[in-house]
C-alpha positions as CSV (number, residue, x, y, z in Angstrom):
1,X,-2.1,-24.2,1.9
2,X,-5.5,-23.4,2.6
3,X,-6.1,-19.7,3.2
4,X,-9.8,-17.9,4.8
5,X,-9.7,-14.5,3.5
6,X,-12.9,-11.8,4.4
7,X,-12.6,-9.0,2.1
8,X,-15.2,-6.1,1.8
9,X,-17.4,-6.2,-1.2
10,X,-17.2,-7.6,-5.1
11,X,-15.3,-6.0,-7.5
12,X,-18.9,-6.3,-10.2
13,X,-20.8,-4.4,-7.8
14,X,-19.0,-2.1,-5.9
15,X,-16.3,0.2,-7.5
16,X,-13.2,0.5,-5.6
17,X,-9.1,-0.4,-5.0
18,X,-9.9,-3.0,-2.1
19,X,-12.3,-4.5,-4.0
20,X,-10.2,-4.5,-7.2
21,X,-7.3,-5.8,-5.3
22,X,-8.8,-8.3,-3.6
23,X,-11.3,-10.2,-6.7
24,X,-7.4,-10.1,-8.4
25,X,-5.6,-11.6,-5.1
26,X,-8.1,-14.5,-4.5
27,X,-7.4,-15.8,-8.4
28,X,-3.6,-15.1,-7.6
29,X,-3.6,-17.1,-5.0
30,X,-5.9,-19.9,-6.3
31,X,-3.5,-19.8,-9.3
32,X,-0.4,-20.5,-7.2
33,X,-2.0,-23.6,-6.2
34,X,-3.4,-22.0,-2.2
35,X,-7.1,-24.0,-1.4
36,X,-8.4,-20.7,-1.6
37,X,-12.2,-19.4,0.6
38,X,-13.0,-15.6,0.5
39,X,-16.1,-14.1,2.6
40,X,-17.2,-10.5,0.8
41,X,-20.3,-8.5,2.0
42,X,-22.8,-7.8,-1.1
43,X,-26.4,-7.5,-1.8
44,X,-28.8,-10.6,-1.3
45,X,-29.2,-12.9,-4.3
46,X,-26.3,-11.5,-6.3
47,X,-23.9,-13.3,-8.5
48,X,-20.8,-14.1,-8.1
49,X,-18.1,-16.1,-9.8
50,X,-18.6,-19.7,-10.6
51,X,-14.9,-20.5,-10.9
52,X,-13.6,-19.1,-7.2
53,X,-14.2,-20.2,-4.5
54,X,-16.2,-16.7,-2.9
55,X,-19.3,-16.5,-0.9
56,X,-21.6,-13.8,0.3
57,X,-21.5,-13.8,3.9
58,X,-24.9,-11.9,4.0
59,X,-26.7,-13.7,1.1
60,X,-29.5,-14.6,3.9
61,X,-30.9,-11.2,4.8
62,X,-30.7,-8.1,3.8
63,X,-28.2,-6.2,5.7
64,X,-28.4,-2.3,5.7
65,X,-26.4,-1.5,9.1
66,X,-22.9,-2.4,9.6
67,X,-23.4,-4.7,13.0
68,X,-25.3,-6.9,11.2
69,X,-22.4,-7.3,8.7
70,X,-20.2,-7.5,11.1
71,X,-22.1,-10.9,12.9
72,X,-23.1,-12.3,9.4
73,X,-19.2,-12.3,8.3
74,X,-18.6,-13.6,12.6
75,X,-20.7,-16.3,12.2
76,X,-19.6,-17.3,8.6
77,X,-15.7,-17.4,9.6
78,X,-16.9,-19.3,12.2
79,X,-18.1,-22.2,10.0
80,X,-15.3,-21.9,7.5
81,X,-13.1,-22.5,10.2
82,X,-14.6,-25.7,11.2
83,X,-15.2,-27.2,7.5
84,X,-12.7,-25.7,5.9
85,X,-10.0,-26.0,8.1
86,X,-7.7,-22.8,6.9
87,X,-4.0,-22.9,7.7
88,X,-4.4,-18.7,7.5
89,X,-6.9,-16.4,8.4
90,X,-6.3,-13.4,6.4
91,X,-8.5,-10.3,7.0
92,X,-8.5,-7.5,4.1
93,X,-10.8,-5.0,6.0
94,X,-10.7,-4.9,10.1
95,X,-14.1,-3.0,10.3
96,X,-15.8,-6.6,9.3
97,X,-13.7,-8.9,11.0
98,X,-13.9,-7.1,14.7
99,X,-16.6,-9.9,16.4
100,X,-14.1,-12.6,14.4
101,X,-12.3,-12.9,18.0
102,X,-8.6,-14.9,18.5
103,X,-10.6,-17.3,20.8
104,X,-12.6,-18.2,18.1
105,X,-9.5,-19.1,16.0
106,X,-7.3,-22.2,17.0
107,X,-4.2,-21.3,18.4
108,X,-2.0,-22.6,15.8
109,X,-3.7,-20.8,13.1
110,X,-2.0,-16.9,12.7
111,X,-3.6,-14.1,11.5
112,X,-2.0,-12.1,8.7
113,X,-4.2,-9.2,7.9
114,X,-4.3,-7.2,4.8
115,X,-4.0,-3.6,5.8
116,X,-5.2,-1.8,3.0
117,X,-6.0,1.7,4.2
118,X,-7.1,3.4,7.5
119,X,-10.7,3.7,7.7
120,X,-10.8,5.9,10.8
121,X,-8.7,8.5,8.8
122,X,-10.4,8.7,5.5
123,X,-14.0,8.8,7.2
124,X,-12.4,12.0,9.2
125,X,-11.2,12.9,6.2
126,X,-14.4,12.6,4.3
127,X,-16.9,13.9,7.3
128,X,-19.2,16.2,6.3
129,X,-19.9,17.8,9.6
130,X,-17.8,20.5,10.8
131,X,-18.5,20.5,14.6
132,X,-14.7,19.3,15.8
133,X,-16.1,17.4,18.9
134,X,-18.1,15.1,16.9
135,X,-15.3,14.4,14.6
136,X,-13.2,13.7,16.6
137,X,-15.6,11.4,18.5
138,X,-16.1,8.8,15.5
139,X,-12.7,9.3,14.7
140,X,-12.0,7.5,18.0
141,X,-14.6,5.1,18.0
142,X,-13.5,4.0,14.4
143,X,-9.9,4.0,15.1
144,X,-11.2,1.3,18.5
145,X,-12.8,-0.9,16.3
146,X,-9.5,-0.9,14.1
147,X,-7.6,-1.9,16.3
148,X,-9.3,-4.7,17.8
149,X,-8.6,-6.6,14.7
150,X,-4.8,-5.3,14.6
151,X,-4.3,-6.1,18.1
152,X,-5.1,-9.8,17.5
153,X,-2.7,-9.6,14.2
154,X,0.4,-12.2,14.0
155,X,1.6,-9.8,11.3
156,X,0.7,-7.3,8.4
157,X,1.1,-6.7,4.6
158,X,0.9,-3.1,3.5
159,X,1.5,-2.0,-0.6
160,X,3.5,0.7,0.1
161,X,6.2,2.6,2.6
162,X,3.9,4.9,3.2
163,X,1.3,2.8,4.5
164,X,3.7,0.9,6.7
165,X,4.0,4.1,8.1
166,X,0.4,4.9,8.5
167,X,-0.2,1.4,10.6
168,X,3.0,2.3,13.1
169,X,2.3,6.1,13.6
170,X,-1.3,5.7,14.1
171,X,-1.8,2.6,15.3
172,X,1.1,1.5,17.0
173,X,2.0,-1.5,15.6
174,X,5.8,-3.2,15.9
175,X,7.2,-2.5,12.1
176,X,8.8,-5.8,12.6
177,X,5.3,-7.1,11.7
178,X,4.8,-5.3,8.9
179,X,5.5,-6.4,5.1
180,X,5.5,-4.3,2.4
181,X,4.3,-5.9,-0.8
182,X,3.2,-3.7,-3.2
183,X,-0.1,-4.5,-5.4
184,X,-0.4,-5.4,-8.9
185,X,-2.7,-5.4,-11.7
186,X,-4.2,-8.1,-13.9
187,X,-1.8,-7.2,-17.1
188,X,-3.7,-9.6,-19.1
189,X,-6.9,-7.3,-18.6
190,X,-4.8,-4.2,-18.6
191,X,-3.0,-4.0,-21.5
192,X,-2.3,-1.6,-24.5
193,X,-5.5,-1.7,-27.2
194,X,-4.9,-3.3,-30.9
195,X,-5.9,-0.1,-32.5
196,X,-6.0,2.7,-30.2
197,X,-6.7,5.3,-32.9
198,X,-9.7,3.1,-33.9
199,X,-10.5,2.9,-30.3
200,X,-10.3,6.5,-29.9
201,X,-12.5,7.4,-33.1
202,X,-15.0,5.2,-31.2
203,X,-14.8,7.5,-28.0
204,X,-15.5,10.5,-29.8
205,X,-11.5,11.8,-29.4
206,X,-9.8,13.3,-32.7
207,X,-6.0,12.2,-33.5
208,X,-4.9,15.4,-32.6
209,X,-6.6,15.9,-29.3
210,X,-5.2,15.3,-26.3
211,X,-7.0,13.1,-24.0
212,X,-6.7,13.3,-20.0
213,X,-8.5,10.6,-17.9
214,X,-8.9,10.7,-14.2
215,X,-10.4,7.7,-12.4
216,X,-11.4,8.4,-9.2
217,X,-14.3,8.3,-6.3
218,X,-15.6,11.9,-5.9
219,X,-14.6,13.0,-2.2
220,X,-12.9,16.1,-1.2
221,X,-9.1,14.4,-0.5
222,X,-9.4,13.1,-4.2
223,X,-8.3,16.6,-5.1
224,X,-10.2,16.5,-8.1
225,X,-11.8,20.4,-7.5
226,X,-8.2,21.6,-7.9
227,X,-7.7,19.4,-11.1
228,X,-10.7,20.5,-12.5
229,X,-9.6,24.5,-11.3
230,X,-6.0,23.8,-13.1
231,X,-8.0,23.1,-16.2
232,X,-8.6,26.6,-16.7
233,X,-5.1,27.4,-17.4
234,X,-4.5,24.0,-19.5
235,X,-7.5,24.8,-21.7
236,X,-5.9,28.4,-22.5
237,X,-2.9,26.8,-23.8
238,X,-4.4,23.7,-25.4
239,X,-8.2,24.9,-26.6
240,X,-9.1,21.3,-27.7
241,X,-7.9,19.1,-24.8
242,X,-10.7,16.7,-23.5
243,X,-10.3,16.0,-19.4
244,X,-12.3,12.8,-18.8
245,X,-13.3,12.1,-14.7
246,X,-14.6,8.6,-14.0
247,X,-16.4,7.7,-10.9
248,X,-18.9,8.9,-8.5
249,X,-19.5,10.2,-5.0
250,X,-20.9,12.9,-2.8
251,X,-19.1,15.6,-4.4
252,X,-20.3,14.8,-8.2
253,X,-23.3,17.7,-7.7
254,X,-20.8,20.2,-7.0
255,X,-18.1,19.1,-9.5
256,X,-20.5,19.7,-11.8
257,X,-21.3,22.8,-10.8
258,X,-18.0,23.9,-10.4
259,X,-17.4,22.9,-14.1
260,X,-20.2,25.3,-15.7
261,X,-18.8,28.5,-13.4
262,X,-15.7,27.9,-14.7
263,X,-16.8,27.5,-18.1
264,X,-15.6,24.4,-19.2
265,X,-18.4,22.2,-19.9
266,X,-16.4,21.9,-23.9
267,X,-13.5,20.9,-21.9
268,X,-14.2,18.7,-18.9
269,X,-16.6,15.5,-18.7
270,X,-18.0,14.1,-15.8
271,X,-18.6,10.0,-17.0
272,X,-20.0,9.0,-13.6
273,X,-19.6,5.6,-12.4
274,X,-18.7,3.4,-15.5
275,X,-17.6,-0.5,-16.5
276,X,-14.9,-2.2,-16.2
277,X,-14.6,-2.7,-19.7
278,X,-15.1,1.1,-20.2
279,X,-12.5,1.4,-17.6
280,X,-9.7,-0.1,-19.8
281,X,-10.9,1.7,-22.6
282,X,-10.4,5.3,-21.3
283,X,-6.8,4.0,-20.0
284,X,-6.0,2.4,-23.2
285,X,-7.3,5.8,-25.2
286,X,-6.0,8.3,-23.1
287,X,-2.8,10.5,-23.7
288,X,-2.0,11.0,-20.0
289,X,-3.9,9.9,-16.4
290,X,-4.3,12.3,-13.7
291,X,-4.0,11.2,-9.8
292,X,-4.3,14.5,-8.0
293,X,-5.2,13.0,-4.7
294,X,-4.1,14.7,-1.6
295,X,-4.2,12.2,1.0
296,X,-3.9,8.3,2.2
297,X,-3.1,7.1,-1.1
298,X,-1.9,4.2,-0.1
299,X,-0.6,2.0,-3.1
300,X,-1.9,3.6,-6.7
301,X,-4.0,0.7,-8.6
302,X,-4.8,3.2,-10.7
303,X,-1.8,4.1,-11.4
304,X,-0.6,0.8,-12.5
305,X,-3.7,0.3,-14.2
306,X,-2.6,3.2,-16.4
307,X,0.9,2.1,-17.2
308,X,0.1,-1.3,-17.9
309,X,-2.4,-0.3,-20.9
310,X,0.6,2.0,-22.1
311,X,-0.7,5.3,-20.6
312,X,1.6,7.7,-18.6
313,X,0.6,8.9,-15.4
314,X,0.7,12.4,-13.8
315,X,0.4,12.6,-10.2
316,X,1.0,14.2,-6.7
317,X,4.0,13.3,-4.9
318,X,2.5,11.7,-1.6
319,X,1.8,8.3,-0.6
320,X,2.0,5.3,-2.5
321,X,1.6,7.3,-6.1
322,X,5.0,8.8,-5.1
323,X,6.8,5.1,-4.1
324,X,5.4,4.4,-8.2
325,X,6.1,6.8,-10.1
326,X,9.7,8.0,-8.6
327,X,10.4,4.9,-10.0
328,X,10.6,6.1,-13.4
329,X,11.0,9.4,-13.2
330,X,10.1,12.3,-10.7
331,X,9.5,14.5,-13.8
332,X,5.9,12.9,-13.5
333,X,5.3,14.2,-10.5
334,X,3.5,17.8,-9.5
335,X,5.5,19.9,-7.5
336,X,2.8,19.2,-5.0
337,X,-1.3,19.2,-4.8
338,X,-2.4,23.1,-5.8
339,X,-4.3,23.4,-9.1
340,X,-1.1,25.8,-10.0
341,X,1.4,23.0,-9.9
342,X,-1.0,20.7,-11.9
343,X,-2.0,22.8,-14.5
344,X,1.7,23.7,-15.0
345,X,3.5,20.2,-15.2
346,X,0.3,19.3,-17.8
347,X,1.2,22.3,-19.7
348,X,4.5,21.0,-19.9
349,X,3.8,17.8,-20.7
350,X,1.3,18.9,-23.3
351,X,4.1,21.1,-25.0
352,X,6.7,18.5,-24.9
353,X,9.0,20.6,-22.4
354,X,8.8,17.7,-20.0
355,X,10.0,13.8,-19.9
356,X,7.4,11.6,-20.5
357,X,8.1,7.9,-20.8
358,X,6.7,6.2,-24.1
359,X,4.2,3.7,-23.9
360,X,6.3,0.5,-24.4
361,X,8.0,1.3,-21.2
362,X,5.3,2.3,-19.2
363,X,3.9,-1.3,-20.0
364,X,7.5,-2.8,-19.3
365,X,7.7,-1.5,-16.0
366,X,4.6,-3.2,-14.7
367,X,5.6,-6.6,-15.9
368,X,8.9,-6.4,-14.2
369,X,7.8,-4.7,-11.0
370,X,3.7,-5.3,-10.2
371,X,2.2,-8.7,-11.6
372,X,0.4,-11.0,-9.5
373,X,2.8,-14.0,-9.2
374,X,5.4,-11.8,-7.9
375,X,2.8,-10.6,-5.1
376,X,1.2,-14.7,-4.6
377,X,5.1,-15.5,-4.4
378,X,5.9,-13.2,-1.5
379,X,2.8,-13.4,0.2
380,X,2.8,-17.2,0.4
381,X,6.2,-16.5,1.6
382,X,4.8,-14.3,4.6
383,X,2.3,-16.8,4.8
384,X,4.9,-19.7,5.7
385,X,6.9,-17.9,8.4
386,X,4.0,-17.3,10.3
387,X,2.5,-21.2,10.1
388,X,5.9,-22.0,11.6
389,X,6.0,-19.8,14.3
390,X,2.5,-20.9,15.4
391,X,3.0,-24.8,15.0
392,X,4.2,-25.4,18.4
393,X,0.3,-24.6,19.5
394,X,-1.1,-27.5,17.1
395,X,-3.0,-30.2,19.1
């Protein structure tokens, strides 16, 4: 079938799960045999991939306010729709698909939209200002635009319980029209190093020094302040332990500062935003990954990411990281989100006084429960029901 999906941005240029997910879907689904067009929102004159069939909907201008994203992607659907001629339009990020309105879509054509996070909540979440009224403004606003797209929804595919959970409470919707079908990861990509004691002698890591890696963008609900605070205790027990923290955000400047007050500069790196190649490296080299997020974690890429290159995961038991990793055991779980509880199960870990899967099995569970031909199988499957329910409208 042919399928119109509108994502946010590339996964080359901008960092992130969506983006991840979504560079990952398209090829899934161009690899189950799906005609496949996706519409992403990047920077004028940049490159994409020759071999999918992706365009820039603002490669004409450049675009530094969100409404005139939001008519660039408007008036590119609307083409695609006429010369493509998509059995399913399938949204990945309602803020850019709000002008895309059902009257512009014909009838017999449903909408299944990706719902990959609340974007209303996590900007609340994230606000800087403190005045409650103003929050609580854009909050609303946000939350509007939202559910313009929803409301025009046939139905919905969520990764996780919890985020099925999210779209009801929040927004309302019927859970009949929700699917949950959790994410995956490119295993092919993701996958356990040749050497990994080469690999680590390359990184700088000695064979007897434990290696934590945390991959994350550098917001407040990321919890990473209280993962770096928990350190403190970790580094008494296990002097030489090396914490690694990937990514970037508005928090980075205070991280950092954070680190040298606690005296851990020895102990604690900061990498910034780094590769995807560098990515798989630090999971692949890595003795344990850290996901100390507090809040609206709604699958866990990076928590799959982690097991499929061999590398057990640590995290807080909320949202989708919970739905993961209660899977194999909820000995890899912190008792909850205080540096306390983190510091303590690491300890643990670190001393051998707590399960921790091997790598062959953390690799074996992602290839029986999270590759992308399980997620193309059940999505094409979502994707059927709701062309049948809509072919009585076809003219």
């Amino acid at each position: 079938m042919k399928v119109l999906s509108t994502g946010m941005g590339w996964i080359d240029i901008q960092h992130g799960g969506l983006n991840r997910y979504f560079a990952d879907y398209t090829n899934a689904m161009k690899e189950h045999g799906h005609s496949e067009l996706g519409l992403i929102v990047a920077p004028k004159g940049v490159d994409l991939p020759s071999d999918r069939n992706i365009q820039n909907a603002t490669h004409e201008v450049e675009v530094n306010h969100f409404i005139p994203r939001m008519r660039s992607v408007q008036q590119h659907a609307k083409e695609a729709i006429s010369s493509f001629q998509p059995d399913v339009f399938n949204p990945h990020f309602a803020f850019y698909t709000t002008m895309v309105t059902r009257s512009q879509i014909p009838a017999h054509i449903p909408i299944v939209t990706h719902f990959h996070g609340p974007w209303a909540m996590e900007s609340r979440v994230e606000e800087k200002t403190n005045a409650g009224a103003i929050k609580e403004t854009k909050f609303w606003i946000k939350k509007q635009v939202e559910q313009m797209t929803y409301r025009r929804s046939d139905s919905f595919i969520v990764l996780s319980e919890y985020f099925r959970d999210v779209l009801t409470d929040t927004y309302g919707v019927d859970e009949r029209k929700i699917h949950i079908i959790p994410g995956a990861v490119d295993h092919h990509r993701f996958q356990p190093h040749h050497n990994r004691e080469e690999l680590r002698t390359q990184l700088g890591i000695f064979s007897d020094q434990p290696l934590l890696f945390c991959i994350r963008r550098l917001v407040r609900r990321m919890g990473i302040d209280r993962l770096i605070h928990a350190m403190v205790d970790v580094v008494q027990t296990h002097p030489n332990v090396q914490l690694f923290i990937g990514g970037d955000g508005p928090m980075r400047a205070e991280y950092e500062e954070l680190i040298g007050h606690l005296g851990l500069s020895s102990n604690v790196k900061l990498l910034g935003r780094i590769s995807n190649e560098e990515l798989v490296q630090y999971y692949q080299a890595a003795d344990l990954s850290l996901v100390p997020t507090l809040t609206l974690e709604g699958f866990g890429l990076i928590t799959v990411e982690s097991l499929a290159c061999g590398t057990p995961v640590l995290g807080t038991p909320y949202g989708g990281t919970k739905e993961i990793l209660h899977q194999i055991s909820d000995d890899l779980m912190f008792k909850d989100g205080t540096s306390e509880s983190i510091s303590k199960k690491i300890i643990d870990v670190l001393n051998k006084d707590s399960y921790l899967p091997s790598r062959e099995e953390c690799r074996e569970h992602v290839l029986s429960q999270y590759t992308w031909g399980r997620v193309a199988e059940a999505v094409t499957e979502v994707f059927t029901e709701e062309i049948s329910k809509r072919k009585g409208f076809r003219r």
